[in-house]
N, C-alpha and C positions, 0 to 999 in steps of 0.2 A: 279622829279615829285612832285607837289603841293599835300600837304596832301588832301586836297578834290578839285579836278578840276571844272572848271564852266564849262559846255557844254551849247551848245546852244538848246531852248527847244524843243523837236520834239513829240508833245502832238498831239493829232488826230484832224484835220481841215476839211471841207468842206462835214464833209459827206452826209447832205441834197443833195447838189448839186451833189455829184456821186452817188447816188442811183437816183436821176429825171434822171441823164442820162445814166441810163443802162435800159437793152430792160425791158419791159413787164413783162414777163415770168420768170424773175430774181431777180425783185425786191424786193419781200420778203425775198428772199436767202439773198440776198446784206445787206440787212438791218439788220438780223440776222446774219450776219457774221461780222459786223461793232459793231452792241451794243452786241456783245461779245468779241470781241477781248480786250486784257488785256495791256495796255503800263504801263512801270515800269520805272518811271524818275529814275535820276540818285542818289538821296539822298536816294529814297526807294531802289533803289539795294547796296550801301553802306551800309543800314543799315541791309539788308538782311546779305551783306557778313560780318558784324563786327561780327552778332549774330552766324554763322557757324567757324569763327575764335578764339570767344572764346569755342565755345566747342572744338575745335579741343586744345585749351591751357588744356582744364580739360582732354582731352584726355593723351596729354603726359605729364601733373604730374602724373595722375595716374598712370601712368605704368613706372614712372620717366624714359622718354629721353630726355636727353638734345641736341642730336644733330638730326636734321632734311631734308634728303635727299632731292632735289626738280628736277623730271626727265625732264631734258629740251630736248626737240624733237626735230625734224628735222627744224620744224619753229616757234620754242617757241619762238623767238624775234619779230618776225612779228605778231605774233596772237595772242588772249585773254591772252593766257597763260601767259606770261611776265607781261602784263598789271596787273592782277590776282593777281599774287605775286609779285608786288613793293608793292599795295596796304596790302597785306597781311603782311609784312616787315613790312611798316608805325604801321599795328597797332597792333603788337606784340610788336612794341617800344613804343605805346599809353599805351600799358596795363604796359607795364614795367616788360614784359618777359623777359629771360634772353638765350632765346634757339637760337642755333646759328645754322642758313643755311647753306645747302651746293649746289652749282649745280651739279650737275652729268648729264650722257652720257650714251650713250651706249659702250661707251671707256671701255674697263679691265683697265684703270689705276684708274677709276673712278668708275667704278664695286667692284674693291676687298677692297677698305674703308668699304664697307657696310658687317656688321658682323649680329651674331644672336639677335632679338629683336629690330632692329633697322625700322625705319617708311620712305615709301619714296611717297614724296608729289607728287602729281598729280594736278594743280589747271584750273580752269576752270568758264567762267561765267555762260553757263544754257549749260545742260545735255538732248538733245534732243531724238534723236532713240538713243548712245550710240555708238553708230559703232566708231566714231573718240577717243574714250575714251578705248574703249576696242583694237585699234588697240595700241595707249601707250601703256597700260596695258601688251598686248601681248610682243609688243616689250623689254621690259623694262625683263620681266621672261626670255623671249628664248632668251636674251643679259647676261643675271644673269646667267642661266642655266649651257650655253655655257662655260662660265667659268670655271666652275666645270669641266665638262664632258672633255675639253681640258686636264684636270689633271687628266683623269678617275679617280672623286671624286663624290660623290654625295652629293646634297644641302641638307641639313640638317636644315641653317637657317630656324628660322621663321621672316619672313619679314612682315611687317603691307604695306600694297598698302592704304594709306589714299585718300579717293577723297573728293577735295574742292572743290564745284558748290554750290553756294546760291539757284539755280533753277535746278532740277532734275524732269527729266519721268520717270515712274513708269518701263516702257520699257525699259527705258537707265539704271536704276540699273538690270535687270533683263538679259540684254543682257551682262553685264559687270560679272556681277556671274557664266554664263553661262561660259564666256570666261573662269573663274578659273578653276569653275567642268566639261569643256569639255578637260581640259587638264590636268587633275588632279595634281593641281600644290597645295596639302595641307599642302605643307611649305610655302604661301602665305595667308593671310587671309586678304580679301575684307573691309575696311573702310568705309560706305558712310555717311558725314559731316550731322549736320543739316540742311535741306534745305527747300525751298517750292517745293511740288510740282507742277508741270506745266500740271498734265494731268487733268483738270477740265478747260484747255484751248484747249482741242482736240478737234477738228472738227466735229468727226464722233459722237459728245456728242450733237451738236446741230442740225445738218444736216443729211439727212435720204439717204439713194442711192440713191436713183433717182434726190435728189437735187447736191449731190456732183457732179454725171456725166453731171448735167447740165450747172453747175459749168464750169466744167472742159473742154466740148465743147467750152469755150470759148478761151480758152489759148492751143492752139495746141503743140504739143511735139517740140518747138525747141527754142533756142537761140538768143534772137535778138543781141548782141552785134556782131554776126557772121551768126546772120542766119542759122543758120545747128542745124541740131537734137541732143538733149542733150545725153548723157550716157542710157544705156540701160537700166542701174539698176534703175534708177530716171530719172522723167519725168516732164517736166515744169505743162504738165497739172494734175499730181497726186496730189489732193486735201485732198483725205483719209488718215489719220495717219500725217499728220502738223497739230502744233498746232498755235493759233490765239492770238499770244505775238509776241511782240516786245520793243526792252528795248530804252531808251536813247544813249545809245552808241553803238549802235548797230540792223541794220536789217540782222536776218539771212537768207541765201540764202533759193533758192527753194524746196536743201532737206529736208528742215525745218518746211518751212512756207510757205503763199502765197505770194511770193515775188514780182511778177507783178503785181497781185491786189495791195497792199501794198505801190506800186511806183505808182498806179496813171491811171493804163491803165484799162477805164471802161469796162468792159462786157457789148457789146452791138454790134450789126448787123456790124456796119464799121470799129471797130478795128476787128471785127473776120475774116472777108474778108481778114484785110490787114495781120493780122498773117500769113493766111493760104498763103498766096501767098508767102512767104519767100522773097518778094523782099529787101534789104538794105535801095533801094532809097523809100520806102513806108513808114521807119519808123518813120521819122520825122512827117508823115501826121497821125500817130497814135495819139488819141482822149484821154488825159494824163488832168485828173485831182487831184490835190496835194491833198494827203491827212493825208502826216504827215508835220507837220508844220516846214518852214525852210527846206525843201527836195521837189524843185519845178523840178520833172524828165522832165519837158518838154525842160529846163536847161540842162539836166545831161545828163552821158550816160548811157543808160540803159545795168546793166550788173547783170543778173541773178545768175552768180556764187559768185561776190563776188560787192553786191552795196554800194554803194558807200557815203550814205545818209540815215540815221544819217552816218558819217562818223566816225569812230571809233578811238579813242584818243591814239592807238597802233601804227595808219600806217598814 
């Protein structure tokens, strides 16, 4: 990996043009959801993550460890996570740290290295609701645990859970704490990195009820890359609780964010028809104006779980 990658730019475009063509009745939403959303190119999220990586260096001299666990998950090669920590590697060698990484597993061969006082990395780009963060988290203790209990022993370590996200919600640390103190695991103690927070880009901060649900009438509960009705838990059209960022390497899906608006498909009378009819062959005739630059979805395929544009420099 290149010490600073060049991506290509995906800065927000055309928005005059998709606010004239969404209905009436939306426009002022539209337009309020536009000159608030937040893009973070790719130099400002480097320099975010340099500034949470050196505290994380002032963190372990201080408590001098020299050696540094890093929990690789089920798809830590595929997803941020990987990406996350090459860059973190790079510039712990920039600083001319001396602290050596380790990856670990939810493997016991890879479990019983880790002794008392020792710190096991978590890393991550932006910290949304937390759910994906606290499912690690969980996994990584009742992996740890496990261990022990197989030896009817008990954990004794104190273990540091460090989380590295440049971008953090005030929700996703709260939800992650909760996962500690709902399972009173207080031989674990919670880390969270310097970071920005991302909730002063929450939705329900600019938009009132009644505008969200109007919002929201426009993007009916299903999946266009399949046509069918998304998960139960999350819903294409749930606009409340996403927040209105999106980085350079990266558009998060719809648990996230408004990922359909975001690609290009205007709110207005003839794409909401065409939703509603869950037809496949109607999707092409969907009314798709670009409006992150270099990500033209009238081009692409539209896929609300994981899109495709910005294209992410992991996969």
């Amino acid at each position: 990996m290149k010490p600073i990658e060049k991506l290509k730019d995906h800065s927000m475009i055309n928005k005059k043009h998709f606010i004239d063509a969404s209905d009436n009745e939306v426009k002022n939403i539209v337009t309020k959801i536009l000159n608030k959303t937040k893009y973070i190119n790719h130099m400002q999220f480097i320099n975010y993550l340099y500034k949470s990586v050196k505290k994380l260096i002032e963190f372990l001299d201080k408590h001098k460890i020299s050696n540094v666990y890093v929990y690789k998950t089920k798809n830590f090669e595929i997803k941020s996570n990987k990406w996350i920590f090459d860059y973190v590697r790079y510039m712990f060698k920039h600083l001319k740290s001396k602290i050596t990484f380790k990856l670990i597993s939810s493997d016991k061969s890879y479990l019983k290295k880790i002794k008392n006082n020792d710190i096991v990395l978590f890393p991550d780009d932006c910290i949304y609701s937390g759910s994906q963060m606290r499912n690690n988290i969980r996994d990584f203790m009742e992996s740890y645990d496990n261990l022990y209990k197989e030896g009817n022993k008990t954990n004794k370590n104190l273990i540091y859970l460090y989380i590295l996200s440049p971008f953090i919600s005030s929700s996703g640390i709260r939800l992650m704490n909760v996962n500690i103190e709902k399972n009173q695991k207080l031989n674990y103690k919670l880390i969270i990195c310097k970071h920005v927070s991302i909730d002063k880009y929450l939705i329900n901060k600019y938009l009132t009820v009644d505008e969200i649900r109007k919002m929201e009438s426009y993007y009916p509960n299903i999946s266009l890359d399949k046509i069918k009705k998304l998960s139960e838990d999350r819903y294409l059209s749930d606009f409340s609780g996403i927040f209105l960022i999106y980085f350079n390497h990266k558009l998060a899906d719809f648990a996230s964010t408004i990922t359909l608006f975001y690609m290009g498909v205007v709110p207005n009378k003839h794409n909401k028809k065409i939703l509603k009819s869950r037809k496949p062959t109607d999707v092409p005739k969907l009314q798709i104006i670009p409006l992150i630059n270099n990500c033209d979805y009238t081009k692409l395929k539209i896929n609300v779980h994981k899109p495709i544009c910005p294209k992410p420099p992991y996969k």
